[in-house]
C-alpha positions as CSV (number, residue, x, y, z in Angstrom):
1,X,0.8,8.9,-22.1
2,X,0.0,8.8,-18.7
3,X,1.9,6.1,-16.5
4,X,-0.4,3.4,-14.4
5,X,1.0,3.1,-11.3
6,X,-1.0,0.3,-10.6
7,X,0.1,-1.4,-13.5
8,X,3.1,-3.4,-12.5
9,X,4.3,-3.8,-16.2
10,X,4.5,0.1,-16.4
11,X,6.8,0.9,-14.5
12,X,10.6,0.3,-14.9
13,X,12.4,-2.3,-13.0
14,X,15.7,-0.7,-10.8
15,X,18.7,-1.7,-11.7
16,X,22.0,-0.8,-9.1
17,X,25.2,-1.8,-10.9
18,X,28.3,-1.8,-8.8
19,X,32.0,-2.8,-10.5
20,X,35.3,-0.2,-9.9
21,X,35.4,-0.8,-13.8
22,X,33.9,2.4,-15.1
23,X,33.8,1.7,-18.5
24,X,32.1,-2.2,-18.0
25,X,29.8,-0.9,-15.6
26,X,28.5,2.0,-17.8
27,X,28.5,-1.1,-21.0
28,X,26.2,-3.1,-18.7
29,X,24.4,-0.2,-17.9
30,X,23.7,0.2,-22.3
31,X,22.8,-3.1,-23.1
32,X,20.2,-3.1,-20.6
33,X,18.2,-0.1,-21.5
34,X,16.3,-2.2,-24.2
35,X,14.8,-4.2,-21.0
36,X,12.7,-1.0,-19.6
37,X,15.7,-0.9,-16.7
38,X,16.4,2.5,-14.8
39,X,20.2,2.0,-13.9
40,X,22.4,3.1,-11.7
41,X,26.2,2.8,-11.4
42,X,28.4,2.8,-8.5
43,X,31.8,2.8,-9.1
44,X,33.5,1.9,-5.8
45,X,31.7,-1.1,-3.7
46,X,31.5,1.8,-0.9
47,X,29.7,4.0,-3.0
48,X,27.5,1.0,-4.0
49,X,26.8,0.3,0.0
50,X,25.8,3.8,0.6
51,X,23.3,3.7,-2.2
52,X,21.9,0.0,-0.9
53,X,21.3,1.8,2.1
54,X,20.0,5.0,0.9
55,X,17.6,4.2,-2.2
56,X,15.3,1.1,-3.3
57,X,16.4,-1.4,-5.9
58,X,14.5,-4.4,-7.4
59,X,18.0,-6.0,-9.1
60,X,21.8,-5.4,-8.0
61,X,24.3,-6.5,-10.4
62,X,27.8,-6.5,-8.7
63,X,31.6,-7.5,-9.4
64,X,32.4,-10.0,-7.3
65,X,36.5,-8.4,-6.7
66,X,36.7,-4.8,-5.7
67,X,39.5,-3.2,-3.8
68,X,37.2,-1.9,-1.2
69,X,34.1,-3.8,-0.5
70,X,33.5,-7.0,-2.8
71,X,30.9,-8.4,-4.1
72,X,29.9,-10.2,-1.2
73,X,29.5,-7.7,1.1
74,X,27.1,-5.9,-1.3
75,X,25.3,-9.4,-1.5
76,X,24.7,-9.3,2.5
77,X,24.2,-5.9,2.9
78,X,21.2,-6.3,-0.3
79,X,20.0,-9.2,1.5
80,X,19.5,-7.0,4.5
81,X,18.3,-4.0,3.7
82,X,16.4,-5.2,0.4
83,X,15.4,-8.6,0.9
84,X,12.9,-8.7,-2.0
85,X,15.5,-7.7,-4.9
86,X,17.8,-10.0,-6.8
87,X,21.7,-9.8,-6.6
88,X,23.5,-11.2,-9.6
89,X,27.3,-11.6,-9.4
90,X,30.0,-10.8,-11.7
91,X,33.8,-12.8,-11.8
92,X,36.5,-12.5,-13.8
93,X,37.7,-15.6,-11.6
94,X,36.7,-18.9,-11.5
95,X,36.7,-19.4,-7.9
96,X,34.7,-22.3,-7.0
97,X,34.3,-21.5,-3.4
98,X,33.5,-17.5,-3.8
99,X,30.9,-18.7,-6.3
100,X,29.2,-20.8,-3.3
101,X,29.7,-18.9,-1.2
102,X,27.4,-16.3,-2.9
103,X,24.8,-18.5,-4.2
104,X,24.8,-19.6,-0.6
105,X,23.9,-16.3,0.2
106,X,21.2,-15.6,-1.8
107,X,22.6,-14.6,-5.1
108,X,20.0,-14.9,-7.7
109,X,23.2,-16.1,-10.5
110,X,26.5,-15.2,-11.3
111,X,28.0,-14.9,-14.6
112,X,31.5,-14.8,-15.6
113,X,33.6,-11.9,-17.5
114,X,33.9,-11.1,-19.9
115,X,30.2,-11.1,-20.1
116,X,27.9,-12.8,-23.3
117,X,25.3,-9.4,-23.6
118,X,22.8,-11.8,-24.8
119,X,23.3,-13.8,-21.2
120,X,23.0,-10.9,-19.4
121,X,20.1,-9.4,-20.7
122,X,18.1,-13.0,-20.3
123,X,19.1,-13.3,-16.5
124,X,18.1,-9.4,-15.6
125,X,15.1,-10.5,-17.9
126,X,14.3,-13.3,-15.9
127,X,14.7,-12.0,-12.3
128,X,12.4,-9.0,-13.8
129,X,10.0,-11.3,-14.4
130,X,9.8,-12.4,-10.4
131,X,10.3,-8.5,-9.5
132,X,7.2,-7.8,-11.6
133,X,5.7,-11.4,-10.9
134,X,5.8,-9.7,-7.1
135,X,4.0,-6.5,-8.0
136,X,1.3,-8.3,-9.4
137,X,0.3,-10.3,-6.8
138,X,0.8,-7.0,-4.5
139,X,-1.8,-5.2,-7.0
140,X,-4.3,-7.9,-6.8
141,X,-3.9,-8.1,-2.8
142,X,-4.9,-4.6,-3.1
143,X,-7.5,-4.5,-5.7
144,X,-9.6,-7.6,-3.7
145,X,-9.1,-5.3,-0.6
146,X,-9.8,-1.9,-2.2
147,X,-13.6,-2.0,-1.2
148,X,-12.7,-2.0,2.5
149,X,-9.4,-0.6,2.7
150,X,-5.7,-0.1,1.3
151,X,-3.3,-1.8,3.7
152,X,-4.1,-0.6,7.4
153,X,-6.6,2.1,6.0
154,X,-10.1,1.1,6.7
155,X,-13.4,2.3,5.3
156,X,-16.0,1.7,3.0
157,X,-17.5,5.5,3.1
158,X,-17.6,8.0,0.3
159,X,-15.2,10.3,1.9
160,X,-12.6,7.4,3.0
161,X,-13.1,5.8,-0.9
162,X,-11.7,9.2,-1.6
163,X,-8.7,8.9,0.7
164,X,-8.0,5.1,-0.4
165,X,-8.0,6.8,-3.9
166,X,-5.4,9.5,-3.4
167,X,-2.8,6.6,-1.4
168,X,-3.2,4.1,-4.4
169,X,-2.2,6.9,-6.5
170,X,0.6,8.6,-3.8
171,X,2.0,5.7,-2.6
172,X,4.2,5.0,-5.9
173,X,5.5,8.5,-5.3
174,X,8.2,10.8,-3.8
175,X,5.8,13.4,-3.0
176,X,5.3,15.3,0.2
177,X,2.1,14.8,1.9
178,X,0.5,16.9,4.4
179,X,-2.7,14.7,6.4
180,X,-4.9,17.2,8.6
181,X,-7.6,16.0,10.5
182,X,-9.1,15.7,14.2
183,X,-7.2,14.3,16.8
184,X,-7.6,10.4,16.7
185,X,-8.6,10.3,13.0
186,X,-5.6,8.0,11.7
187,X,-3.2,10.4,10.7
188,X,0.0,7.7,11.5
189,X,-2.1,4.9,10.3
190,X,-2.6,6.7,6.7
191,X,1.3,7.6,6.8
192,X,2.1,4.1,7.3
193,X,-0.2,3.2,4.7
194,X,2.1,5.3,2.4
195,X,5.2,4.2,3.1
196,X,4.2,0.6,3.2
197,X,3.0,0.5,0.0
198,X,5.3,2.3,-1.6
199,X,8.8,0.9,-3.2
200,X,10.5,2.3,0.0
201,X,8.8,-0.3,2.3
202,X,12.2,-1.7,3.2
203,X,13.7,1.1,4.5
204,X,12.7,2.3,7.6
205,X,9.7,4.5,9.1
206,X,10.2,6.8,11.1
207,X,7.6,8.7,13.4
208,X,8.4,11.6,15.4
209,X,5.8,13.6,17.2
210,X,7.0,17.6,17.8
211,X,4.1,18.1,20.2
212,X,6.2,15.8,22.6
213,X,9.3,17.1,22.5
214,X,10.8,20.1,24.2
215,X,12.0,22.7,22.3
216,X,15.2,22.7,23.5
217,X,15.7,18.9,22.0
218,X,13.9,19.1,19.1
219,X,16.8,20.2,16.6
220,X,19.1,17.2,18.3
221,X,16.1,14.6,17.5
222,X,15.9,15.9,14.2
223,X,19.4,16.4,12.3
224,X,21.2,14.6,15.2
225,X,24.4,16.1,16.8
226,X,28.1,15.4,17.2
227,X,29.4,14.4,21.2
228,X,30.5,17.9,23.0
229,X,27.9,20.3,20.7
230,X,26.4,21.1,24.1
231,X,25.8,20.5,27.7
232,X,25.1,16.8,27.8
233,X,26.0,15.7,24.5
234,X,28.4,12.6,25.5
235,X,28.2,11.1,22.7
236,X,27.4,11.6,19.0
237,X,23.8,10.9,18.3
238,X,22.2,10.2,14.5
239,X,19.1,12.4,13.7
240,X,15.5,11.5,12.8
241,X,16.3,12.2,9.3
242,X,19.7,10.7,8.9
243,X,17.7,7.1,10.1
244,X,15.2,7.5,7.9
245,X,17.6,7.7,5.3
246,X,16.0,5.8,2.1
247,X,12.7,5.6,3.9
248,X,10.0,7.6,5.3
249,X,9.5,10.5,8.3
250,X,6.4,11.2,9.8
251,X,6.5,14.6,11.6
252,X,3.5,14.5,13.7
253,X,1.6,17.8,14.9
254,X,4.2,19.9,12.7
255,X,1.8,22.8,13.6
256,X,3.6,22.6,17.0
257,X,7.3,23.5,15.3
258,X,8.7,26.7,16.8
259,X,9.8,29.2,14.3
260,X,13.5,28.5,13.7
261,X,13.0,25.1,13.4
262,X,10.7,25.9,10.8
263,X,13.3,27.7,9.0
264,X,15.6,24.8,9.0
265,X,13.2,22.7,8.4
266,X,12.5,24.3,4.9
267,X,16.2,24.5,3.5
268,X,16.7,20.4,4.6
269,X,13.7,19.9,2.3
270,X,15.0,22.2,-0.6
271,X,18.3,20.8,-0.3
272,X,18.1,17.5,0.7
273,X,21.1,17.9,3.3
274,X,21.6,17.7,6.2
275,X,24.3,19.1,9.6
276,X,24.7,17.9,12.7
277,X,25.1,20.1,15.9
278,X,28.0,20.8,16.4
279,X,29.2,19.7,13.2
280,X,29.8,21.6,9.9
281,X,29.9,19.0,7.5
282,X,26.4,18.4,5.1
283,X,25.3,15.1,4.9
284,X,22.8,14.2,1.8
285,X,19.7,12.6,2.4
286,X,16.8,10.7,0.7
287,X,13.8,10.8,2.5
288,X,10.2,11.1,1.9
289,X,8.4,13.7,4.5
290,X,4.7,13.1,5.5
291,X,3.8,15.6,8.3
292,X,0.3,15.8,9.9
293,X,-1.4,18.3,12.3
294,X,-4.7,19.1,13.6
295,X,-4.2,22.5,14.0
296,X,-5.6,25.3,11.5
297,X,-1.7,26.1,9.4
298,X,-3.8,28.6,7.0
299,X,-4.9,30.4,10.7
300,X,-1.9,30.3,12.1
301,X,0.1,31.6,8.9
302,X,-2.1,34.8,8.5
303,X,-1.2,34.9,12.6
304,X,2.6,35.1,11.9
305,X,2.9,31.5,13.7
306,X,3.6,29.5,10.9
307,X,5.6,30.1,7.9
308,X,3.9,30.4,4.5
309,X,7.1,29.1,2.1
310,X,6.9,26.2,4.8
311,X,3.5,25.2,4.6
312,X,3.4,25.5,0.9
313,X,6.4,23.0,1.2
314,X,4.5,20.5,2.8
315,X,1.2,20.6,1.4
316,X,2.2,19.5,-2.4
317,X,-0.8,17.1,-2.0
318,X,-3.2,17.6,1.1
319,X,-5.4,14.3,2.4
320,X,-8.0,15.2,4.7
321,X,-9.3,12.4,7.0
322,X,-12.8,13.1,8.3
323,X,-14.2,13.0,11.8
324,X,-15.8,9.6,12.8
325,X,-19.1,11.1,13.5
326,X,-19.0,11.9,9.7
327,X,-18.6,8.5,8.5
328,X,-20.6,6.4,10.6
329,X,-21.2,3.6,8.1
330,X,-17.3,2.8,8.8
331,X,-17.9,1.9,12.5
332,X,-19.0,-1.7,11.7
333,X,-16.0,-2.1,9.9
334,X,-14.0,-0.6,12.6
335,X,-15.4,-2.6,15.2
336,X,-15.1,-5.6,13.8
337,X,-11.3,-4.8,13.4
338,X,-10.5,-4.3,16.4
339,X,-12.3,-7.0,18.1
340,X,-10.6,-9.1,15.5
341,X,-7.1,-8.3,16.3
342,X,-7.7,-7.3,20.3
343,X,-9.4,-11.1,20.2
344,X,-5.8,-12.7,18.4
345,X,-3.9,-10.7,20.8
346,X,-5.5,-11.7,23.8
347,X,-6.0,-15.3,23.0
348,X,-10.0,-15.0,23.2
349,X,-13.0,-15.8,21.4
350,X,-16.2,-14.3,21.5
351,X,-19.4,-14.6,19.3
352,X,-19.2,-10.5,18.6
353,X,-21.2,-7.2,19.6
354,X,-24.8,-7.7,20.3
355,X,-27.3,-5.9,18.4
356,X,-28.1,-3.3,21.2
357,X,-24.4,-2.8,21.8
358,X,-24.2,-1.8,18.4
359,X,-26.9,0.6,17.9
360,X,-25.6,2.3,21.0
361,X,-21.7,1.9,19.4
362,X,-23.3,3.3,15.9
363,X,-24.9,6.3,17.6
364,X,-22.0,7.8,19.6
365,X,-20.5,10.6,18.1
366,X,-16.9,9.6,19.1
367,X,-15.4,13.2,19.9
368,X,-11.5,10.6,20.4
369,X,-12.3,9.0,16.9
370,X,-10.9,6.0,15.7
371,X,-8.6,6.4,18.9
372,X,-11.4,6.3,21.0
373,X,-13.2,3.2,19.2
374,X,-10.3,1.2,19.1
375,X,-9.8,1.7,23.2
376,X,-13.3,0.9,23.8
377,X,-13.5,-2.1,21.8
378,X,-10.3,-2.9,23.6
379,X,-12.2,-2.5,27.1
380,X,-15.3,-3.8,26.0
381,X,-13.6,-7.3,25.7
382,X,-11.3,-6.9,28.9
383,X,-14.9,-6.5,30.7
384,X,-16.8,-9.3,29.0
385,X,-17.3,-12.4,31.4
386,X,-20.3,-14.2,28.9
387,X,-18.7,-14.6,25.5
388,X,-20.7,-11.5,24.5
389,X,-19.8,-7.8,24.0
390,X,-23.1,-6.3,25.6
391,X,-24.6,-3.3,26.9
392,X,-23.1,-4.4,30.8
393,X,-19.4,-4.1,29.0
394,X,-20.1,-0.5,28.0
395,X,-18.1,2.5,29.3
396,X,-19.4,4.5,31.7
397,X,-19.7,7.3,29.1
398,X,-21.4,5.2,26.9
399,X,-23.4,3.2,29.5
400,X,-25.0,6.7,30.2
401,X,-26.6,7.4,26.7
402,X,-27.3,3.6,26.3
403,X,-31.4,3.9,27.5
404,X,-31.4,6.9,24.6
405,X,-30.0,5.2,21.6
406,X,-30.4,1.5,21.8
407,X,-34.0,2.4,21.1
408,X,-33.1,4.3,17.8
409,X,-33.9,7.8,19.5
410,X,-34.2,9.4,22.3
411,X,-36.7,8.6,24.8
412,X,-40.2,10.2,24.7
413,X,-39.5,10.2,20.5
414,X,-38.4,7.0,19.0
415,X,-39.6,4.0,21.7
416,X,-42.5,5.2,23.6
417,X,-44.3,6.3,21.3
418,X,-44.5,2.3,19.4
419,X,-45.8,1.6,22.4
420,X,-48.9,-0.6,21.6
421,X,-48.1,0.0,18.1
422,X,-48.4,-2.9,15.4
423,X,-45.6,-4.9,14.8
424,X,-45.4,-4.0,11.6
425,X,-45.1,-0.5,12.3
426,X,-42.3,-0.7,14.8
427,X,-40.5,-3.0,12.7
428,X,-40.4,-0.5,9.9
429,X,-39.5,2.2,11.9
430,X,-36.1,0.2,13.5
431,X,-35.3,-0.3,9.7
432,X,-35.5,2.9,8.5
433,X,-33.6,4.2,12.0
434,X,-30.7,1.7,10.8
435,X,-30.9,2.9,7.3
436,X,-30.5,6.4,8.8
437,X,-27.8,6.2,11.1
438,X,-25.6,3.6,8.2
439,X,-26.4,6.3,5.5
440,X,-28.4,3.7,3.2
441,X,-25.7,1.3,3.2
442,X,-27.6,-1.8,3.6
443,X,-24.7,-4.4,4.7
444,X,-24.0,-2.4,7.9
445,X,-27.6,-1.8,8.7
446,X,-28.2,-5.7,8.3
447,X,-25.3,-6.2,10.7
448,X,-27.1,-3.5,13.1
449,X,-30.1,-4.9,13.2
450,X,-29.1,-9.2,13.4
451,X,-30.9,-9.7,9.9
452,X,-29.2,-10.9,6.7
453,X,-29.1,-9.0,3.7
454,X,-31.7,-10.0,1.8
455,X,-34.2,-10.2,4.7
456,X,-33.3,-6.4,4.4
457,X,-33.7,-6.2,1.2
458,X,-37.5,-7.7,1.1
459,X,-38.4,-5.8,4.1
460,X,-37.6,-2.4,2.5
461,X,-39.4,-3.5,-0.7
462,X,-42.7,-4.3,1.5
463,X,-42.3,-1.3,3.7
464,X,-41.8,0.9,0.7
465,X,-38.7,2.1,2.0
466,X,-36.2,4.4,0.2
């Protein structure tokens, strides 16, 4: 049977066990598989820190005495780098003040040794309960947003219902993702939408654009280098992989990767290690890759410029974001957005677009995107003196085309024409212009034109339109 991810109940609740005991951590490990509980056992509070840091958890069970790192300092370092997930302790000592000391510090319980099963089992039990208590409330944040958007990733279209489908199901996952798609489409956005609502959220993201970086860098940004491994190198420098460790890297434009790079690039993802310049020591990793281009890879493989094995690599799943221009019926949304957060940023308040300022914001093609959207918006309110975003707060680009669209059409077809026309008649034809440009969805086109929704809805009735 198929596994829901969007079930929180469905999927297994992660267990990191850490005691130098092999034999009681693997006992603990038994008596908790009748709890749905994928565990994992360190054996060495060391080993247990590099897995913390490395891999997501929702529950940490620990010894409290270890000869290397104790129970404590796996408590902080949880705390830190997994702040949602529950540490219980283990003691074999009835120290009063460690015992405080770790509840102080966030420790969900502790339980002495030798442990009662049965009083195990109901505190994993119960701080499950919270884990999935979390996921739950995640899911339904995410189901009342769905219509509009899946955290970040806005857009009520066809196409983008599409792309919000494929995250929801992605996001749970260690796959590899390739995102193509125009310049300014939301290529970053949609990666961080991934990442952010997927179980390696606390770990970090990491961007990295190759288009930006010489070639003669690149490697060093990438798997990092030791001090001396060439001209410059004073010191020893951590790679873009090695920090994303336990999280997520974004390689932007990874149609721009030169050649041998590419090779590299392709054995790091088949086996999951790592070397530093300069160094010869592998280090493992546990990263998920997201890259993103606009450029044509299939083009540029049959050209010799991109490797095949590579791209096949990358592409396990392929999300395509369309062009602006294609999904108009997202621009409200968009707009909206922005002015939203560019209006809490700035400390303003304004009463919103007019209506003319939106057909002429509807009609533009937007050749920059979303990119482009979000900077107008941005300089539409840095302009606006009345409360008002208007036609006078335009661009110039846009303040050019503005006597051809706020109309509906272009001069000569759409305006001129009504002129002397019934009222009637020029009303329907501004509703079935908005209808038009929102592609029949009726909520933006009642936003375009200043009407409510059922005003719309009455009017197409009587105007017979479809």
């Amino acid at each position: 049977m198929a596994v829901n991810h969007l079930d929180p109940n469905s999927v297994a609740i992660n267990v990191l066990i850490v005691d130098d005991d092999e034999p009681h951590a693997q006992a603990v490990a038994d008596s908790l598989q009748s709890l749905n509980c994928d565990c994992t056992i360190a054996n060495s509070g060391k080993k247990g820190i590099s897995l913390i840091e490395g891999q997501s958890f929702d529950v940490v069970i620990t010894d409290l005495k270890m000869d290397d790192v104790d129970g404590l300092a796996i408590l902080r370092k949880t705390k830190d780098e997994l702040p949602d997930a529950e540490v219980i302790v283990l003691t074999a000592h009835s120290s009063i003040p460690s015992v405080v000391t770790a509840m102080q510090g966030g420790a969900y319980t502790y339980l002495t040794k030798p442990l009662d099963i049965q009083e195990l089992r109901s505190a994993v039990d119960k701080a499950s309960s919270r884990i999935r208590l979390i996921r739950r409330n995640v899911a339904l944040s995410r189901g009342l947003d769905e219509k509009f958007g899946f955290e970040g990733v806005i857009g009520n279209s066809p196409s983008m219902h599409r792309v919000i489908e494929q995250l929801k199901n992605l996001a749970p996952t260690d796959t590899t993702v390739l995102i193509l798609g125009e310049s300014g489409t939301g290529k970053e956005l949609v990666a961080r939408a991934l990442h952010q609502n997927s179980p390696r959220k606390s770990k970090p993201f990491v961007p990295l654009n190759i288009s930006a970086l010489p070639e003669s860098i690149l490697e060093s940004e990438l798997w990092g280098h030791e001090a001396g491994a060439f001209t410059g190198a004073a010191t020893r420098r951590i790679g873009k992989f090695e920090f994303a460790n336990g999280g997520t890297l974004f390689l932007d434009e990874v149609g721009e990767m030169p050649m041998e790079t590419q090779i590299k690039l392709l054995r790091v993802l088949e086996d999951r290690k790592i070397t530093r310049l300069g160094s010869n020591e592998e280090r493992s990793i546990n990263v998920r890759l997201v890259a993103a281009t606009n450029a044509q890879l299939k083009d540029m493989m049959e050209e010799g410029r991109f490797r095949s094995d590579l791209y096949y690599r990358l592409s396990v799943v392929t999300i395509y974001l369309p062009p602006l221009r294609d999904r108009r019926e997202d621009i409200p949304l968009l707009m909206d957005h922005f002015l939203k957060e560019f209006c809490k940023r700035n400390g303003r308040e304004v009463e919103g677009f007019t209506r003319p300022a939106r057909q002429v914001l509807m009609s533009f093609d937007w050749p920059g995107n979303i990119r482009q959207l979000r900077n107008v918006v941005e300089g539409m309110l840095a302009l606006d003196s009345d409360g008002k975003l208007d036609l006078d707060d335009l661009p110039t680009e846009l303040a050019a085309i503005a006597g051809r669209t706020v109309d509906g059409g272009s001069v000569g077809s759409g305006s001129d024409m009504l002129i002397g026309r019934p009222l009637e008649e020029v009303e329907k034809f501004y509703i079935a212009r908005s209808l038009e440009l929102t592609s029949g969805r009726r909520e933006e086109a009642a936003a375009m034109l200043g009407i409510g929704e059922r005003t719309l809805y009455r009017k197409i009735k009587e105007f017979d339109l479809k």
